[in-house]
C-alpha positions as CSV (number, residue, x, y, z in Angstrom):
1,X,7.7,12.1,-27.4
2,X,4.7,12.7,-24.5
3,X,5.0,16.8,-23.8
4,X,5.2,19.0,-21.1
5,X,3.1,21.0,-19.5
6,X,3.8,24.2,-17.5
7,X,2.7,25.8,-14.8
8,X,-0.7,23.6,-14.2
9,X,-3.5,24.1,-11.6
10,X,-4.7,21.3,-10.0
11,X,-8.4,21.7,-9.8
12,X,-10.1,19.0,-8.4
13,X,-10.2,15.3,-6.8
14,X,-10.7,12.5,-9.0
15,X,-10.6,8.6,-8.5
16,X,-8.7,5.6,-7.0
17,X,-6.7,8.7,-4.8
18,X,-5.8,11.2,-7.5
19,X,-6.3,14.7,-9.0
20,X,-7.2,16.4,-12.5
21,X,-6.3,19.5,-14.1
22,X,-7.5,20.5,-18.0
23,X,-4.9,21.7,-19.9
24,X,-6.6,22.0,-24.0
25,X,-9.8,20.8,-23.4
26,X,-8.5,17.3,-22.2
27,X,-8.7,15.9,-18.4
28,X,-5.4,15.2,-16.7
29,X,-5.2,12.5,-14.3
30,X,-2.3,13.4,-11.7
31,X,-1.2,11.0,-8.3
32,X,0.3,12.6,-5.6
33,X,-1.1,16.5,-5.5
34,X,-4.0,18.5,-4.0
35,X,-6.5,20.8,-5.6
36,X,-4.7,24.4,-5.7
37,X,-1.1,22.7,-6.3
38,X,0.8,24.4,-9.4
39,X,3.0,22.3,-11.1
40,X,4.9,21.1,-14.0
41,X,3.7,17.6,-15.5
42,X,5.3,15.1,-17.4
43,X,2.4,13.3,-19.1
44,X,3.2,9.5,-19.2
45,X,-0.4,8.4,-21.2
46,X,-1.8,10.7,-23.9
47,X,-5.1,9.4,-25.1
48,X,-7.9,11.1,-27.4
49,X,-10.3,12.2,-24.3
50,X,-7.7,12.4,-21.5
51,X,-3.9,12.4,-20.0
52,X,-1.9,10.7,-17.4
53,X,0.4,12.6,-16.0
54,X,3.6,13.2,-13.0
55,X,4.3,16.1,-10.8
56,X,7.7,16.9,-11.4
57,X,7.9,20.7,-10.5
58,X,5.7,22.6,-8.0
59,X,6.0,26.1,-8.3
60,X,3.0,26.8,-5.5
61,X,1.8,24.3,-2.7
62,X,-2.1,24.7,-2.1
63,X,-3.5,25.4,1.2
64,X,-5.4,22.1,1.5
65,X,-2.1,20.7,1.8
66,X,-1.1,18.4,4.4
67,X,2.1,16.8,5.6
68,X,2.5,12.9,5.0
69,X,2.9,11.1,8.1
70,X,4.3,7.5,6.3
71,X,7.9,7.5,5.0
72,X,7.0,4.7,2.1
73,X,4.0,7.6,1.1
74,X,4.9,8.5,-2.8
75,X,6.3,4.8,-3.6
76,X,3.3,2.3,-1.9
77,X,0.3,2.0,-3.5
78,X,-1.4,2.7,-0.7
79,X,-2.7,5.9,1.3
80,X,-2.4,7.9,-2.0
81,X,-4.3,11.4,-0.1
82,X,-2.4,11.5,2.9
83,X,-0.8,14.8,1.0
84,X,-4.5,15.8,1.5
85,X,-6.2,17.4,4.9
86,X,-8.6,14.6,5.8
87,X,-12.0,17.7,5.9
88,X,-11.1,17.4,2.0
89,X,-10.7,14.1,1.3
90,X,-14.2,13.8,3.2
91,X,-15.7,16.1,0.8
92,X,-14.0,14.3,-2.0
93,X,-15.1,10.9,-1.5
94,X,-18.7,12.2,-0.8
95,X,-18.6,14.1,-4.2
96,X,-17.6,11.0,-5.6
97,X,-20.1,8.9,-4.2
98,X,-22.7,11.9,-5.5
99,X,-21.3,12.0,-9.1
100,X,-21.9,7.9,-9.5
101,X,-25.1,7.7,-8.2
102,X,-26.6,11.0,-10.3
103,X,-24.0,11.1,-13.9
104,X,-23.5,7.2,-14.1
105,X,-26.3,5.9,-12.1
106,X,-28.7,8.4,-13.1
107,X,-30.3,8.3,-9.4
108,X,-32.3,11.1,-8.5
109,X,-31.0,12.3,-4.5
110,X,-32.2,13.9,-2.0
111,X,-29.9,16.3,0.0
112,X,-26.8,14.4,1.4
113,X,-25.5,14.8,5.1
114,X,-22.3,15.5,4.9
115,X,-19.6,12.3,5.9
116,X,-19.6,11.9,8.9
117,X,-15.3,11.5,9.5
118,X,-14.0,9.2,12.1
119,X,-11.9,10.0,15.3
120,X,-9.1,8.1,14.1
121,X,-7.3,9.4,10.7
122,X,-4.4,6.4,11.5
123,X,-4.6,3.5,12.7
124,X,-8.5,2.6,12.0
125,X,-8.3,-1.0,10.1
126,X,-8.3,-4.4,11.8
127,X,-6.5,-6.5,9.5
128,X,-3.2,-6.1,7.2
129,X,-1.7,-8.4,4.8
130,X,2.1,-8.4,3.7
131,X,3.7,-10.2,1.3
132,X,7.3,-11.6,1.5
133,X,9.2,-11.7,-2.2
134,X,12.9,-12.0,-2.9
135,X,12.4,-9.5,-5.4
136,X,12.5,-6.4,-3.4
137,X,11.2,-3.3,-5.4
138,X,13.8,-0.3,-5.8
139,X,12.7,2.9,-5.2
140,X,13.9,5.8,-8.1
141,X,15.8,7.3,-5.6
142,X,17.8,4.0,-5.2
143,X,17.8,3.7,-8.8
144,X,19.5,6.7,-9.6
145,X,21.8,6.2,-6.9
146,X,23.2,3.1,-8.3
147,X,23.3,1.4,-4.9
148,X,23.9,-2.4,-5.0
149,X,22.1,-4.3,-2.6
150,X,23.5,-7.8,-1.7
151,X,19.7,-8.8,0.4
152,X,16.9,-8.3,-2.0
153,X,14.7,-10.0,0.6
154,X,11.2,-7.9,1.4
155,X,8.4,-8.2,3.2
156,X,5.6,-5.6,2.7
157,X,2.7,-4.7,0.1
158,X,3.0,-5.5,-3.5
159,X,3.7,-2.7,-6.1
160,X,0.8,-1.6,-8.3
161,X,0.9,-3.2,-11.4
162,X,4.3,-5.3,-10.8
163,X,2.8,-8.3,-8.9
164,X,6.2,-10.2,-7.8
165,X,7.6,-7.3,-6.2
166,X,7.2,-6.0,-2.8
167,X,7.8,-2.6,-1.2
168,X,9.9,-3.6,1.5
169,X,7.7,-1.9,4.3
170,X,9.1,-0.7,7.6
171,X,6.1,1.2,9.2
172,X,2.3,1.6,8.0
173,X,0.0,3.9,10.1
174,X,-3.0,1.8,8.7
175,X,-3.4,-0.2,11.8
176,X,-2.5,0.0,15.7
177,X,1.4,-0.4,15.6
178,X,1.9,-3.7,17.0
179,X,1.8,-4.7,12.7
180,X,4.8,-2.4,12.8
181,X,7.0,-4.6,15.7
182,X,5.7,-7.6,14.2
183,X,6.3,-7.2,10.7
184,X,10.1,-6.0,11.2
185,X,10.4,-9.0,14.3
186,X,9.9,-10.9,11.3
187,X,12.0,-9.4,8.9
188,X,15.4,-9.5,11.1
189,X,14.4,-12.9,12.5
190,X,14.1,-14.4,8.5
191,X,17.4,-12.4,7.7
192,X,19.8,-14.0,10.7
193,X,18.2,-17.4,10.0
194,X,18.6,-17.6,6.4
195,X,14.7,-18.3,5.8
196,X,14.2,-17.7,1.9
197,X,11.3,-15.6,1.1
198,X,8.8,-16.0,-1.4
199,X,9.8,-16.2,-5.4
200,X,6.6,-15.8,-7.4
201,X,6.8,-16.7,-10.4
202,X,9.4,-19.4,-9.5
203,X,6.8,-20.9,-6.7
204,X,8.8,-21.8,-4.3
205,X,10.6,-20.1,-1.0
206,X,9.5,-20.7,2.7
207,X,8.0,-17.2,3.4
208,X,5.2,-16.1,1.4
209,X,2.7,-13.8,3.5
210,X,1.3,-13.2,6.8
211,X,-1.7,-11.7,7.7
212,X,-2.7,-9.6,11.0
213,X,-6.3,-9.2,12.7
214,X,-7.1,-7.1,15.6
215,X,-10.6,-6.8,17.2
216,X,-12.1,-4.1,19.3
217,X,-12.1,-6.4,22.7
218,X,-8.1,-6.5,22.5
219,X,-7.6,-10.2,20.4
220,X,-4.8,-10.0,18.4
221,X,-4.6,-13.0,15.3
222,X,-1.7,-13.5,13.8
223,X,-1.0,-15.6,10.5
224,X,1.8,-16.6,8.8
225,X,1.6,-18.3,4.8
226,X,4.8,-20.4,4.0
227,X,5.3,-22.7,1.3
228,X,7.3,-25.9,3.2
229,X,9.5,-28.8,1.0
230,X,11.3,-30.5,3.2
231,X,11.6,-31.4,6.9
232,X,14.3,-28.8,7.4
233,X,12.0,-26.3,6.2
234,X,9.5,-27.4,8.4
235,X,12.1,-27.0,11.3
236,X,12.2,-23.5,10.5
237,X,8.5,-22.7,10.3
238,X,8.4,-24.2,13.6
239,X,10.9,-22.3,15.2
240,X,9.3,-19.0,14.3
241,X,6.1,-19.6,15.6
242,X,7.5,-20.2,18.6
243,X,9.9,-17.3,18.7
244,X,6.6,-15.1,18.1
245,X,4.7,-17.0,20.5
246,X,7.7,-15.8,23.1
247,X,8.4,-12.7,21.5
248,X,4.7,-11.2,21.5
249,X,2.8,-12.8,24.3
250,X,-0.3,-10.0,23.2
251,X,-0.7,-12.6,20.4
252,X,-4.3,-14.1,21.1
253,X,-4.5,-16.5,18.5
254,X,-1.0,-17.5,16.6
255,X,-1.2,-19.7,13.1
256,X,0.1,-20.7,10.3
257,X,-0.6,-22.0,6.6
258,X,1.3,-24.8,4.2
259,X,0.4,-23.4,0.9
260,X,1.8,-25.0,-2.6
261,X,-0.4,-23.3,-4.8
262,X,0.7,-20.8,-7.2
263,X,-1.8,-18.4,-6.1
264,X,-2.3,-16.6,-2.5
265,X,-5.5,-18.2,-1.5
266,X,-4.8,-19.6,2.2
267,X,-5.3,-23.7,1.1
268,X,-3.4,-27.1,2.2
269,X,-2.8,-27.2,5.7
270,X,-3.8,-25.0,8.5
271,X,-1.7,-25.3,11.8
């Protein structure tokens, strides 16, 4: 059985959005906390140089805390430092970037200017992708409360390391939040018209992604990726690109994709 381990300081940033305490000589990878947290971990991978580990206690909250703004933050894959105050990620990421280029690159430097951060914390990227699956993934929370769902229709970002499920995703702070009104447009819209989303490893459903790209003159492009068998299908897809044509007139540039290949690259037929 993988042990316990009490009353651990978090000491330090590491990779891919995570932190690392030593507990017995060996480095503990930990998602989810901040240098100066002290908690109890449950280590889920125990190897010979190093541990995985989960928070499951904290007995003290560090300083360089911050408060998540995204209520998916803790269950999508994404964002993994917004529990983080964004001075410290800065001085994270440009530690990181030091410790390649000098331990693994063996680089010689000269003194680094520090990061220079931007104005916007949220809502900084031009272009999100969301994937629709009727494989929605439960949280642990919904787990343990047993709830039966009746819709396991999603449309959000895939779950690390489960690649036919999808966090069903109802707001991301990644982009302006016109991703947010269209994204969910989309979601009701598919639900009332019985449109089936995307099965995976079945290949086959109408909805399978949709992409959004904003540019700093104001141009919004939208694109939707379905997968359509039959005329009534077709009749479908049509009807939603017109309901978002009507529905969001700040679209610029509205598209869509016929795509029967088993993976996500945007081929067949571009409309």
């Amino acid at each position: 059985m993988l042990p316990m381990l009490e009353h651990v300081t978090i000491t330090a940033c590491a990779a891919e959005g995570k932190a690392l305490a030593r507990v017995d000589d060996k480095v503990v990878f930990v998602p989810f906390v901040v240098p100066g947290d002290v908690v109890d971990l449950q280590v889920k991978k125990k190897k010979s140089s190093y541990m995985e580990a989960v928070a499951v206690k904290f007995h003290e909250y560090s300083p360089l805390r911050a408060t998540p703004k995204c209520r998916h933050y803790g269950v999508c894959g994404g964002c993994k430092w917004q529990c983080l105050q964004y001075e410290e990620q800065l001085k994270a990421k440009q530690q990181q970037v030091y410790d390649n280029l000098t331990r693994i690159g063996k680089v010689e430097l000269p003194e680094f200017m520090p990061i220079l951060g931007s104005k916007n914390v949220y809502g900084y990227r031009n272009k999100l992708e969301f994937g629709f699956s009727n494989k929605r993934w439960l949280t642990e929370e919904e787990v343990r409360q047993d709830v039966k769902y009746e819709v396991m229709d999603a449309v959000g970002f895939h779950i690390t390391g489960a690649f036919d499920k999808i966090l069903d995703i109802t707001e991301c702070h990644l982009m302006d939040d016109i991703n947010n009104q269209i994204r969910n447009d989309i979601r009701e819209y598919a639900l009332e018209k019985g449109l089936e989303f995307y099965d995976l490893r079945e290949n086959r459903g109408l909805l399978r992604s949709l992409m959004i790209r904003t540019s700093n003159t104001g141009e919004l492009m939208f694109l939707v990726q379905f997968r359509i068998d039959s005329h009534e299908e077709q009749k479908m897809a049509d009807d939603l690109m017109q309901h978002l044509s009507e529905t969001f007139p700040q679209i610029t540039s509205l598209l869509y994709v016929d795509n029967h290949k088993a993976n996500d690259t945007f081929g067949d037929r571009f409309m």
